[in-house]
N, C-alpha and C positions, 0 to 999 in steps of 0.2 A: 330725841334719840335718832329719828332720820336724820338728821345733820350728820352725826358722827356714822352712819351707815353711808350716807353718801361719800364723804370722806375717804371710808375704805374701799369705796366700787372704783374711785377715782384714782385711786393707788392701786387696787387692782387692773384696771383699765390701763394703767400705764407700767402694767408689769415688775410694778417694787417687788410682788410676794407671789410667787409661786401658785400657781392654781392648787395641787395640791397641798401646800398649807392652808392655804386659805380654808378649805374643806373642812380640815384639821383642827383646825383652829375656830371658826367659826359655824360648824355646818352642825351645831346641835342648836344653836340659837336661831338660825334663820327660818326655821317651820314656825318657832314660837311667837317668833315677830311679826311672821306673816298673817298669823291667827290675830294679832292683835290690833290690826292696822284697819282703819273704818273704809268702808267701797270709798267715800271720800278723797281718802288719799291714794286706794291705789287707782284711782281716774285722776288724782289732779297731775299736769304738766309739769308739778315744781318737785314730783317724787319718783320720775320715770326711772332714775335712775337709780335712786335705793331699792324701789321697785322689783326692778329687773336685775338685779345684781342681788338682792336674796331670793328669789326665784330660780336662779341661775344656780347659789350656793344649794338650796334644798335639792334640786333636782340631782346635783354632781355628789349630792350627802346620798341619796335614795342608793346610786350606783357605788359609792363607796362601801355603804351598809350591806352589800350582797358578796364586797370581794373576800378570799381568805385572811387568815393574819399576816400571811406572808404578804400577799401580795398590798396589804396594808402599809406595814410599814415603811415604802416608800413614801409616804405622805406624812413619816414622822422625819423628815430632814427639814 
């Protein structure tokens, strides 16, 4: 499963999708991933970047979850 997350950080890194989609699209999954991942992987060097890139998503979820609906659905385009 970090494979295909690293995938997407790397496409996000290179600006294919939009921060807010990304949010949108993935920012209910990335708390739960994060719960699931052993200290293991988030210290080894081969995961820094799935890592930090659902870190990144939860945190941009946290500030999503506090905006209006209006001001939401900009992040549904």
């Amino acid at each position: 499963m970090l494979l295909e997350i690293e995938k997407l950080a790397i496409l996000a890194n290179n600006k294919a999708v939009p921060r807010p989609t990304q949010v949108y699209m993935f920012g209910s999954y990335a708390p739960n991933i994060l719960k699931l991942m052993t200290e293991e992987e988030r210290e080894s060097m081969f995961w820094e970047l799935a890592f930090g890139y659902l870190n990144g998503i939860a945190k941009d979820t946290q500030r999503y979850a506090k905006l209006t609906r209006a001001a939401r659905e900009q992040f549904w385009r």
